[in-house]
C-alpha positions as CSV (number, residue, x, y, z in Angstrom):
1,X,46.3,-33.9,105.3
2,X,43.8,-36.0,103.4
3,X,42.2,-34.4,100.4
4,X,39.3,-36.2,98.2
5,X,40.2,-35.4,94.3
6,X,37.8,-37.9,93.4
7,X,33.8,-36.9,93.8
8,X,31.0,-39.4,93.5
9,X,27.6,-38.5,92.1
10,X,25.7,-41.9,93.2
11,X,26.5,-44.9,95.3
12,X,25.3,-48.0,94.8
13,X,24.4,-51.2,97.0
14,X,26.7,-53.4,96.6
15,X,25.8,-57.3,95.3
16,X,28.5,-59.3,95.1
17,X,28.4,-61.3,91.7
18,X,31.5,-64.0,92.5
19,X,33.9,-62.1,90.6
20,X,37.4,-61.8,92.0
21,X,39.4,-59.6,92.2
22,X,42.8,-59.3,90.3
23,X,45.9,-58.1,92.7
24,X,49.0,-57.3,90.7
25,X,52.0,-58.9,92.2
26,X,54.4,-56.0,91.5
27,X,53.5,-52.5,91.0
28,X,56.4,-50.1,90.1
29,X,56.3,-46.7,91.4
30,X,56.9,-43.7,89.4
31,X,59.4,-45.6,86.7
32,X,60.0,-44.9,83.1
33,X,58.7,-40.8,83.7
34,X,59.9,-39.4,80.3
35,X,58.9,-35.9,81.7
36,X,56.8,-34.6,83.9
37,X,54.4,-31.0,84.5
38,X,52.5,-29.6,87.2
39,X,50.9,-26.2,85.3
40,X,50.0,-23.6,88.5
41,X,49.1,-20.6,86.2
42,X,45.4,-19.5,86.2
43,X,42.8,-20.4,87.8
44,X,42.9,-24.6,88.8
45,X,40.3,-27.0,88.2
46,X,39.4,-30.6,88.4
47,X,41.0,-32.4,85.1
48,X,38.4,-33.9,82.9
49,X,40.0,-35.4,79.9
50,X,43.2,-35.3,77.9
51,X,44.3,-36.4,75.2
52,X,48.1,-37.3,72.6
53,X,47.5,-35.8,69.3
54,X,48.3,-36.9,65.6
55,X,52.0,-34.8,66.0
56,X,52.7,-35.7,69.4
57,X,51.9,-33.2,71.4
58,X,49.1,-33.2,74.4
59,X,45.5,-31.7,75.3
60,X,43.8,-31.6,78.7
61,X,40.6,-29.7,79.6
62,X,39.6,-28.5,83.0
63,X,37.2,-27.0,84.7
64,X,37.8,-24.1,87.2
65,X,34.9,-22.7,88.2
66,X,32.6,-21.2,85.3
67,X,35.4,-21.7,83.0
68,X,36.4,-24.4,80.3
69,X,40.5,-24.3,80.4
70,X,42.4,-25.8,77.5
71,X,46.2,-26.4,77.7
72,X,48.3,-27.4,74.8
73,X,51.5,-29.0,75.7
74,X,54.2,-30.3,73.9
75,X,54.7,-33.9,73.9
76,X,58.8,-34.2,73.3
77,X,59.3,-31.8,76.4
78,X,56.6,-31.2,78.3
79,X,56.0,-27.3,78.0
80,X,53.2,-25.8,77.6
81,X,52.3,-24.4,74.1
82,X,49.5,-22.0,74.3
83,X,46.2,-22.0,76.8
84,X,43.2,-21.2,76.5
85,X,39.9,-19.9,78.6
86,X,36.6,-20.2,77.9
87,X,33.7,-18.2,80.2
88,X,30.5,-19.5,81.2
89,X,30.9,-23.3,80.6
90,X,32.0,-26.2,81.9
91,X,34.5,-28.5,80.1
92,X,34.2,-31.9,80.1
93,X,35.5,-33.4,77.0
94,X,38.3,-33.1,73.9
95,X,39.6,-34.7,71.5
96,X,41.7,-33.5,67.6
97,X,40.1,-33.3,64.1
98,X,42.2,-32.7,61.0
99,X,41.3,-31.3,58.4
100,X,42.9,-28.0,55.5
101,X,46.3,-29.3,57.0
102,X,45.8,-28.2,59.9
103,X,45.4,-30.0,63.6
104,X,42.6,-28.9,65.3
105,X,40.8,-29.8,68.7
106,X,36.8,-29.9,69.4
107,X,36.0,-29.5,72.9
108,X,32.7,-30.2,74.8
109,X,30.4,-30.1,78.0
110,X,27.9,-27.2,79.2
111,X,27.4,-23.9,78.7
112,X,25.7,-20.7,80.3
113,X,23.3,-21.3,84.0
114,X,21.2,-23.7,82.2
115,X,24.0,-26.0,81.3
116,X,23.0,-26.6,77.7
117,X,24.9,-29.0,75.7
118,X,27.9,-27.3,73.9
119,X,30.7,-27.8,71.4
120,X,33.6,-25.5,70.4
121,X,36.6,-25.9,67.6
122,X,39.8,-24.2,68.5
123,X,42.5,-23.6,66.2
124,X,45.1,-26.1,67.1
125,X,47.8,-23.4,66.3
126,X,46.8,-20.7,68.7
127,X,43.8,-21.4,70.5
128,X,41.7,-19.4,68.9
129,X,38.1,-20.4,68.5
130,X,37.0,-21.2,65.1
131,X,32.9,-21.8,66.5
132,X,31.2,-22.1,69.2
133,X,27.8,-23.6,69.5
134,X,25.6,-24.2,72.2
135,X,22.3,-27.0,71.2
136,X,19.5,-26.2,73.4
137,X,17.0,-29.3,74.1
138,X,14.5,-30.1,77.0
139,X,13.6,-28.6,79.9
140,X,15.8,-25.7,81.1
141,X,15.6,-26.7,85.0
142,X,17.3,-29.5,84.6
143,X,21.1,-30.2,82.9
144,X,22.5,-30.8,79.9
145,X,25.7,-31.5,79.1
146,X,28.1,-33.2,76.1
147,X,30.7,-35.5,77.9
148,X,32.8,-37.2,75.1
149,X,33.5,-36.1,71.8
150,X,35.0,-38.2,68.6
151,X,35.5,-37.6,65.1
152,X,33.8,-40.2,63.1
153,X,35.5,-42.1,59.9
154,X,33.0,-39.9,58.0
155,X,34.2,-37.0,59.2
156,X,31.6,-35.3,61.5
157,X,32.0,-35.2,65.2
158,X,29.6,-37.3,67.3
159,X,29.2,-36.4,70.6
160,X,27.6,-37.9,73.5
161,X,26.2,-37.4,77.1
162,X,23.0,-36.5,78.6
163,X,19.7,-34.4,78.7
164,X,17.6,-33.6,81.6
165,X,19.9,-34.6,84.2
166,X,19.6,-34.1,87.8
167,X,23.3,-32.4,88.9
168,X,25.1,-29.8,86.8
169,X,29.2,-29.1,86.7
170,X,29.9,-33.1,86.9
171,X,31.6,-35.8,84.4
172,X,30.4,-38.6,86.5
173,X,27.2,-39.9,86.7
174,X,23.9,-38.4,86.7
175,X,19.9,-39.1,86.8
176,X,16.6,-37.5,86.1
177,X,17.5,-37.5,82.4
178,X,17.9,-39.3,78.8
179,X,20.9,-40.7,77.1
180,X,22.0,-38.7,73.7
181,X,24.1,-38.5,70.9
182,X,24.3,-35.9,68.9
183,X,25.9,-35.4,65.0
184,X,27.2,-32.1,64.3
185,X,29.1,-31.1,61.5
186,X,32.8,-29.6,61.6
187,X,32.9,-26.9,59.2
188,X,30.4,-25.0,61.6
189,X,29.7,-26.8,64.2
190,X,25.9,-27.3,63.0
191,X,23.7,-30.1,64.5
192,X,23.0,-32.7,62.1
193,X,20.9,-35.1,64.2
194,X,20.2,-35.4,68.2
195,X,19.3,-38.8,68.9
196,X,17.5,-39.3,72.9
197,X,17.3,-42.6,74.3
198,X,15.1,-42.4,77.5
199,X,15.1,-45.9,78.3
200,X,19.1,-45.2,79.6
201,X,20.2,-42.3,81.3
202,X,23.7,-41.0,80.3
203,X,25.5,-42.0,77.7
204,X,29.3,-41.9,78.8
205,X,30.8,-42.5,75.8
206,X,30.7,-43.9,72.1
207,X,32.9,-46.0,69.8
208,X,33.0,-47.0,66.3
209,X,32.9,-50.5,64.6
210,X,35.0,-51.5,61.5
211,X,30.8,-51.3,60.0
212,X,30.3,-47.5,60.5
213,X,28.2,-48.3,64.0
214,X,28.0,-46.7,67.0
215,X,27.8,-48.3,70.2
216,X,27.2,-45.9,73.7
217,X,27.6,-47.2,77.3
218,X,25.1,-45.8,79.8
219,X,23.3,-46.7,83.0
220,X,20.1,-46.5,85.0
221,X,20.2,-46.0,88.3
222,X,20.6,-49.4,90.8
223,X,20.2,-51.3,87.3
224,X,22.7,-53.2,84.7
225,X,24.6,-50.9,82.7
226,X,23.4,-50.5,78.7
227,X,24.5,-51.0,75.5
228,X,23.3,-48.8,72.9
229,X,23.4,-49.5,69.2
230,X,23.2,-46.8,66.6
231,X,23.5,-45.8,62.8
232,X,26.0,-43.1,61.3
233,X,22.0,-41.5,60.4
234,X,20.8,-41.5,63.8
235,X,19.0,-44.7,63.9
236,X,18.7,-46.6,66.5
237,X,19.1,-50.5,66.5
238,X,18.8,-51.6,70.2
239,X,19.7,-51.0,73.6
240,X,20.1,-53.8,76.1
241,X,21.5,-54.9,79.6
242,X,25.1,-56.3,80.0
243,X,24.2,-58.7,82.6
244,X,25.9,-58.8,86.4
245,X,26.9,-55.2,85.7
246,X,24.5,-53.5,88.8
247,X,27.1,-52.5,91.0
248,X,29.5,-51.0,88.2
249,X,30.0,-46.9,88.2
250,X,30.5,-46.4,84.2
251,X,33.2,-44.5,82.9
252,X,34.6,-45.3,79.4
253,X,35.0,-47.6,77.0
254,X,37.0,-48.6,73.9
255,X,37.5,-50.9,70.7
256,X,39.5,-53.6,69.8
257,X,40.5,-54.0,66.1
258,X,38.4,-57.0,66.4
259,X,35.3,-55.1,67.0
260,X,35.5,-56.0,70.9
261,X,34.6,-53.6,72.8
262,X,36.1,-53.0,76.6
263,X,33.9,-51.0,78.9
264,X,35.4,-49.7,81.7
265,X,34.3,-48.3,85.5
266,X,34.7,-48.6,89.1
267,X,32.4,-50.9,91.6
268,X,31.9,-50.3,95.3
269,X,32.6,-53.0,98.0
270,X,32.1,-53.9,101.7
271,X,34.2,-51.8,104.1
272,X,34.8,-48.9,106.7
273,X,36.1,-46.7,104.2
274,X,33.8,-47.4,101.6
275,X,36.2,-48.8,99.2
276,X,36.4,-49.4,95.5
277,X,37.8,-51.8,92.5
278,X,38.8,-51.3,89.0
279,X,36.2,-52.9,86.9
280,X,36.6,-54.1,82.9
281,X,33.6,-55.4,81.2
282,X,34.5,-57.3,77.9
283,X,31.6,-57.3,75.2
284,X,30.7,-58.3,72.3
285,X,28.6,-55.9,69.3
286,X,25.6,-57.8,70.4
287,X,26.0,-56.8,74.2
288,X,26.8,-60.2,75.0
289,X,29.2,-60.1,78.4
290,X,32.3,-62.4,78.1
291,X,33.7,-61.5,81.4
292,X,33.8,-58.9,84.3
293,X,37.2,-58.1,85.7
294,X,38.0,-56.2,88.7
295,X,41.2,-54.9,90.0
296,X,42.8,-53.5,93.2
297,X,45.3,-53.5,95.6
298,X,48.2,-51.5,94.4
299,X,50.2,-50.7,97.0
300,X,49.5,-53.9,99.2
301,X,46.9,-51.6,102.2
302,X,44.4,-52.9,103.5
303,X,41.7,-53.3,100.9
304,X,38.5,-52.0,103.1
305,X,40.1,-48.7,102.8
306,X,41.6,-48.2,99.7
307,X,39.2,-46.5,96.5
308,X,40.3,-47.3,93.3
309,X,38.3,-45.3,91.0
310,X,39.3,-45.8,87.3
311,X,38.2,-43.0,84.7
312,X,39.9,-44.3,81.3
313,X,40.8,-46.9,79.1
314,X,42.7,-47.3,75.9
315,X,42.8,-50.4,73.5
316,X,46.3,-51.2,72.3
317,X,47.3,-53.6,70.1
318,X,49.1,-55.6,73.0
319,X,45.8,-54.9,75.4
320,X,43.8,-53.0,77.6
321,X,45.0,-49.4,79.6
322,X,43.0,-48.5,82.4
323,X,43.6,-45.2,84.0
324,X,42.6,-43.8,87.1
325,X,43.5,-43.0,90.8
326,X,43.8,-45.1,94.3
327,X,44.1,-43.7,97.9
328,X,42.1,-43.4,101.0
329,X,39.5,-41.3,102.5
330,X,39.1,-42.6,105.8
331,X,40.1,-39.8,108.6
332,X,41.2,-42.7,110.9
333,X,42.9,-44.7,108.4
334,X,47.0,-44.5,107.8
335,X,49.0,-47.1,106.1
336,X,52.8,-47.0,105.0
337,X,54.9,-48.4,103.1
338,X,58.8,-48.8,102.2
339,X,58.3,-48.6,98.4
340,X,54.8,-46.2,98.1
341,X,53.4,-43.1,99.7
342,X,51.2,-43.5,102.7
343,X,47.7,-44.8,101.8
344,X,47.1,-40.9,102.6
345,X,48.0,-39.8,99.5
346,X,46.4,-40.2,96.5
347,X,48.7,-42.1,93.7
348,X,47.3,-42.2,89.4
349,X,47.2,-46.0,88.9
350,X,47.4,-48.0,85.6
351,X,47.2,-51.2,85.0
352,X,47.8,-52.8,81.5
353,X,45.6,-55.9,80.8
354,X,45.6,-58.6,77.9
355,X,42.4,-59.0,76.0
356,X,41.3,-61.8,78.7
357,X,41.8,-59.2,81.5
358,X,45.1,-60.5,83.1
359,X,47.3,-58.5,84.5
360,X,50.5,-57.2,82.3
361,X,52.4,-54.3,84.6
362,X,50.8,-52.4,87.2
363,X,52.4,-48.8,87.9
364,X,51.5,-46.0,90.4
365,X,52.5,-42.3,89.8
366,X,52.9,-39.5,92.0
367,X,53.5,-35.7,91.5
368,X,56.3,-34.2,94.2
369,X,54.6,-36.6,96.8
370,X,51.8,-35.1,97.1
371,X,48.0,-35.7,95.8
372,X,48.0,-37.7,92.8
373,X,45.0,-38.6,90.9
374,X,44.7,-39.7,87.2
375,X,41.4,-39.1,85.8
376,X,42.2,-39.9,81.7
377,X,45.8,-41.3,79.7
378,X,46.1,-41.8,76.5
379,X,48.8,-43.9,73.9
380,X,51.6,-42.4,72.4
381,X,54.1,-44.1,69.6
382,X,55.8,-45.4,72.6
383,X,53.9,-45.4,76.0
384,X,51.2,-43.2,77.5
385,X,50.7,-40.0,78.9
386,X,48.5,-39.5,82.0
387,X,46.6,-36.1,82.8
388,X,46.2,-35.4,86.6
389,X,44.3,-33.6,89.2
390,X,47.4,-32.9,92.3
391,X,47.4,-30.7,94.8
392,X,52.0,-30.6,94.6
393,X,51.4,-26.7,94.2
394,X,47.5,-26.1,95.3
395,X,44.1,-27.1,94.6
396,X,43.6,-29.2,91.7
397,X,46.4,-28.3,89.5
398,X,46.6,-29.9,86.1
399,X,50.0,-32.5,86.4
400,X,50.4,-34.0,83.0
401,X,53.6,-37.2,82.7
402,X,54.5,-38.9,80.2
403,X,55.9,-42.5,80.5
404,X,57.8,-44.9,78.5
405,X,56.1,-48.5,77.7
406,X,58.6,-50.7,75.3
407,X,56.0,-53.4,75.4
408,X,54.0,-51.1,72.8
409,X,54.2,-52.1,69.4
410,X,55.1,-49.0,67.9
411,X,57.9,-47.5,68.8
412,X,60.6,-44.5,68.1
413,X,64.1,-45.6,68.6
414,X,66.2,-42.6,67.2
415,X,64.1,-40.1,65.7
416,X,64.9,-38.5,62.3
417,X,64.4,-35.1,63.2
418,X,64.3,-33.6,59.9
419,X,61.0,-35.8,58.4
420,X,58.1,-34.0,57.5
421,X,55.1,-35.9,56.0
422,X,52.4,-34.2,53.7
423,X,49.2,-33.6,52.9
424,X,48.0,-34.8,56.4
425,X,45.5,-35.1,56.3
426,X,46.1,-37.9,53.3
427,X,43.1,-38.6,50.6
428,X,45.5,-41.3,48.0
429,X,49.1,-40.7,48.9
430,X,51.6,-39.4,51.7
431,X,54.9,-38.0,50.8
432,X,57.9,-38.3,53.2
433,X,60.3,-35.2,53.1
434,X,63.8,-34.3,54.9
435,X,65.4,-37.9,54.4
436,X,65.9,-40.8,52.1
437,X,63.6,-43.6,53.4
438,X,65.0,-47.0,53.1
439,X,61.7,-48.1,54.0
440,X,58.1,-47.2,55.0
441,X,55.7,-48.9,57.0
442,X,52.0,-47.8,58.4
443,X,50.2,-49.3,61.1
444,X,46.5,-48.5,61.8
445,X,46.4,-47.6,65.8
446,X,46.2,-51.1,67.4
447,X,49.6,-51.4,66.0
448,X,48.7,-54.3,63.2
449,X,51.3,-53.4,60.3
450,X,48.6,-52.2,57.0
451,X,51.2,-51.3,54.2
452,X,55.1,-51.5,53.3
453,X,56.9,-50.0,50.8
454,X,60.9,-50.3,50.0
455,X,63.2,-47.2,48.7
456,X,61.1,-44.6,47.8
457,X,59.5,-41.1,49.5
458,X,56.1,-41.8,49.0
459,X,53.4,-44.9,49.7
460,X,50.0,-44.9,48.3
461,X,46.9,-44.6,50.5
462,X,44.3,-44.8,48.7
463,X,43.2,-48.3,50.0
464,X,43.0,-47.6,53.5
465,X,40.1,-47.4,55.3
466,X,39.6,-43.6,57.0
467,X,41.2,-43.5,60.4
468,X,44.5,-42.4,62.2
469,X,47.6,-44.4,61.3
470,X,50.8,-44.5,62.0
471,X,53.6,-44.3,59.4
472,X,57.1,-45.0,60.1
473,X,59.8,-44.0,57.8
474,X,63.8,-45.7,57.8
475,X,66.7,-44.9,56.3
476,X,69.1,-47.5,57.2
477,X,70.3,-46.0,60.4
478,X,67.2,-44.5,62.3
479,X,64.0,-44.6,61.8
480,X,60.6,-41.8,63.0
481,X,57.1,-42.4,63.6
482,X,54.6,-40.3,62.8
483,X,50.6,-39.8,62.9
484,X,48.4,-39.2,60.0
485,X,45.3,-39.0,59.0
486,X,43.4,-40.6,55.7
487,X,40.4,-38.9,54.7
């Protein structure tokens, strides 16, 4: 039995721009699984957004109906830590912030009948919530909503999404409104500044340059996506077109560490079954287009049936990740294979790119053989994790795996399990406990090595710009890796 885990908000005509598209060769099917969860308790909901925190473990949001559902989970096992529910909203987006030792996560998307923009911190601990605010703006018909959150390197959470929008209870894309971004601080969860852009109409997410800028992607409807560009004060410096983009359906983006940023999305094409591509866009900070990439073709079926609707990336320091699903939804379609599931069933798809857009290692992933669809992944010390919608025990459970990539830069080989590192996080210097480190080495999150030090249980960080980092600690036999924080 078919089953559509994706939804589409818009479709767009398609124009056809003389970009190929990029078939992988090989695509491996459900190798290097570390672990693997299908969570069937309380009520299920489409996934949103997940994410690998600074100790390891993971955090996915979903929505069941009127209800924002956290899960924590922990990363070396796979179990689930603590969940929580939330009434009267919709979740959309997550991600970790900390701060008095403590990890917590802020956590994002609409609240109450109006769907007005709203944040919330939990304690990373337990769950419990710490604030909760909901920022009313606009008209009250329409919808609001907060899709991605991020901590900035100053600190304060930047959030963005949309106002005045034209659909509620939806991540993907919407009209009728104004792009926004809004500055709120953490302590409280006060709003600092709303900046509204209403020349674009949704801004899907926001990154960080090495400057302290923020650049949004966002979208008209039948026009190129945008490219905003805004101050850490809510200033805005432009917003332009990235050219031969019409077609594309926006979904994230990310940074390089050479302040290139990689907008991803999914584009429609010619076909019976209304089929879809993988799209990358590679970009410049002055919304210059280097390229647009698209990918599809998976499992080797026929091409005007197959969707493949990608809904993250990550920027590593050997590429791009692009995460997402691919399956058919064509009644009178079938297609099978040897090596795959049936076209029939929906697989989670990701592709690793270099930063010219070629084609690394292409894998497909399934839960139990049944419904599979990745809507976000993101990086751990030595792979990825992928957070799923799958129907292997109902409708829409959350299916979290997490998989082993050796082509990372950072890895764990044999983990000193008694290292603790402190304060994290770190203002001018981290202390290693529980071993006697050889040597210590910390790498900023693209995996480029920042500072070494020899024999000794402490390095100075003083010097380092704030950001996660990675340190890695060895003591002639084994070594760890751990996140931290400098503040």
């Amino acid at each position: 039995m078919k089953k559509k885990l994706f939804c589409l908000s818009f479709m767009l005509s398609y124009i056809n721009f003389g970009v190929s598209q990029n078939i992988p060769q090989n695509t491996f099917y459900n190798q290097n699984i570390i672990w693997e969860n299908v969570f069937t308790n309380g009520n299920p909901g489409k996934v949103n957004r997940g994410i690998v925190d600074s100790e390891g473990n993971a955090a996915v949001i979903f929505m069941p109906e009127n209800q924002s559902r956290i899960h924590k989970i922990n990363g070396e096992t796979g179990a689930l830590i603590w969940t929580k529910t939330i009434q009267n909203t919709v979740g959309f987006g997550i991600t970790e912030i900390n701060d008095n030792n403590r990890l917590d996560y802020i956590i994002c998307g609409g609240s109450g009948s109006t769907q007005e923009r709203w944040m919330a911190r939990l304690n990373g601990n337990n769950g419990n919530i710490i604030w909760n605010q909901t920022y009313t703006l606009g008209n009250a018909s329409m919808f609001d909503a907060i899709r991605t959150v991020a901590v900035g390197n100053d600190g304060y959470i930047y959030g963005s999404g949309f106002i005045g929008g034209d659909e509620p209870n939806t991540i993907f894309v919407v009209y009728g409104g104004s792009a926004m971004l809004i500055k709120v601080n953490p302590n409280n969860g006060n709003e600092i500044w709303t900046h509204v852009n209403s020349a674009t109409e949704y801004a899907m997410a926001a990154v960080e340059s090495s400057n302290g800028d923020f650049f949004y992607g966002s979208t008209n409807y039948d026009e190129n996506l945008t490219l905003t560009k805004i101050q850490a004060d809510g200033i805005e410096i432009w917003t332009r077109d990235l050219s031969n983009t019409q077609t594309i359906i926006p979904a994230d983006l990310g940074i390089s560490s050479d302040n290139t940023i990689y907008y991803g999305g999914h584009t429609p094409r010619p076909g019976p079954g209304e089929p879809f591509d993988y799209s990358l866009i590679k970009i410049d900070l002055e919304a210059n287009v280097d390229w647009v990439q698209h990918y599809a073709g998976p499992r080797g079926y026929n091409l005007d049936y197959i969707r493949n609707e990608l809904y993250g990336i990550k920027v590593a320091s050997n590429g791009v990740y692009l995460f997402g699903g691919t399956g058919d939804e064509d009644d009178s379609f079938s297609q099978n294979s040897t090596s795959y599931e049936s076209s029939d069933v929906w697989n989670g798809w990701v592709v690793s790119t270099d930063f010219e857009g070629n084609i690394l290692r292409s894998d497909v992933f399934c839960h139990e053989g049944s419904n599979t669809a990745t809507e976000y992944g993101d990086l751990t010390h030595d792979g990825y994790m992928i957070f799923n919608d799958t129907d292997a025990f109902g409708d829409n459970e959350v299916g979290v795996m997490r998989i082993l990539d050796n082509t990372l830069s950072i890895k764990d080989f044999v983990t000193i399990s008694t290292i603790k590192i402190y304060p994290n996080p770190s203002t001018d210097q981290l202390t290693i406990s529980g071993v006697d480190a050889t040597q210590i080495t910390i790498y900023n999150k693209l995996g480029q090595l920042i500072l070494k030090a020899h024999n000794k249980n402490t390095i100075h960080t003083g010097g380092l710009n704030n950001g996660i980092y990675f340190v890695k600690v060895y003591d002639g036999n084994n070594s760890s890796t751990k996140k931290f924080l400098k503040n």
